[in-house]
N, C-alpha and C positions, 0 to 999 in steps of 0.2 A: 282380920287377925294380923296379928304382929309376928312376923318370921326372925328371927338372930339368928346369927353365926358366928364364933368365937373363930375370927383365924389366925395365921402363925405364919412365918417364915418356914419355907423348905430346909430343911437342914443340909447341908453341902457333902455331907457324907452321912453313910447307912447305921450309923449308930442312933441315929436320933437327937445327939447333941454337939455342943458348940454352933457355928457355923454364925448365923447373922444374930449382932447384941440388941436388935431393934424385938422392942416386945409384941406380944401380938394384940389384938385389938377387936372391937364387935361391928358387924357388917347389922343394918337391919331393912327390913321392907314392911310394907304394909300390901297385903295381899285377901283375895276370895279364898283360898284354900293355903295346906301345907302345900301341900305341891310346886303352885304358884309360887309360892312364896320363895322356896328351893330351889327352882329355876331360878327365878330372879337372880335371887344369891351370888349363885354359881356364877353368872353374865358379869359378877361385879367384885369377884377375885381378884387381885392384880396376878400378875405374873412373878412365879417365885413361892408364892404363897398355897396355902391349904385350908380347909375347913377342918375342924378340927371336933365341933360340937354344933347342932342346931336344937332351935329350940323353939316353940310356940308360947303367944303368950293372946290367948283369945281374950282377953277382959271383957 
Protein backbone atom coordinates (compact mmCIF):
# COMPACT_ATOMS: atom_id res chain seq x y z
CA UNK A 1 0.00 0.00 0.00
CA UNK A 2 0.95 3.56 -0.75
CA UNK A 3 0.90 5.80 2.51
CA UNK A 4 0.87 10.13 1.63
CA UNK A 5 1.22 12.94 3.86
CA UNK A 6 0.38 16.44 2.91
CA UNK A 7 2.91 18.48 5.01
CA UNK A 8 3.26 22.27 5.75
CA UNK A 9 5.60 24.57 7.32
CA UNK A 10 5.10 25.22 11.25
CA UNK A 11 3.62 28.53 11.40
CA UNK A 12 5.92 30.94 13.56
CA UNK A 13 3.17 32.10 15.53
CA UNK A 14 -0.22 30.49 17.11
CA UNK A 15 -2.67 31.98 14.71
CA UNK A 16 -2.02 29.47 12.06
CA UNK A 17 -1.02 31.98 9.54
CA UNK A 18 1.76 34.01 7.68
CA UNK A 19 5.07 32.76 8.94
CA UNK A 20 7.16 30.60 6.06
CA UNK A 21 5.97 31.71 1.95
CA UNK A 22 7.28 28.17 1.04
CA UNK A 23 4.18 25.82 0.19
CA UNK A 24 3.66 22.66 1.47
CA UNK A 25 4.08 19.50 -0.35
CA UNK A 26 3.40 15.28 -0.30
CA UNK A 27 5.64 12.94 1.58
CA UNK A 28 4.98 9.27 0.39
CA UNK A 29 5.99 5.47 1.19
CA UNK A 30 5.30 2.26 0.14
CA UNK A 31 4.46 0.12 3.06
CA UNK A 32 2.83 -3.63 4.51
CA UNK A 33 0.34 -1.71 6.50
CA UNK A 34 -1.08 2.00 7.58
CA UNK A 35 0.78 2.02 10.26
CA UNK A 36 4.01 1.21 8.77
CA UNK A 37 3.39 3.29 6.49
CA UNK A 38 2.78 6.39 9.34
CA UNK A 39 6.01 5.63 10.97
CA UNK A 40 7.76 5.90 8.13
CA UNK A 41 6.29 9.23 7.42
CA UNK A 42 6.78 10.70 10.46
CA UNK A 43 11.07 9.57 10.26
CA UNK A 44 10.87 11.71 7.19
CA UNK A 45 9.40 15.09 8.32
CA UNK A 46 12.01 17.80 8.09
CA UNK A 47 12.25 19.88 10.90
CA UNK A 48 9.99 22.91 11.20
CA UNK A 49 7.42 21.11 9.46
CA UNK A 50 4.06 19.06 10.18
CA UNK A 51 1.76 16.49 8.84
CA UNK A 52 -1.20 17.90 8.10
CA UNK A 53 -3.42 15.01 6.32
CA UNK A 54 -2.56 11.29 5.55
CA UNK A 55 -3.86 9.12 3.29
CA UNK A 56 -3.96 5.41 1.85
CA UNK A 57 -3.97 4.53 -1.39
CA UNK A 58 -4.14 0.42 -1.61
CA UNK A 59 -4.75 -0.03 -5.48
Amino acid sequence: MNVIAAIEPVPENNTGEGGSTEQGRELSVEAASYEAGFAELRGQVPEGWRIINVRRDAY
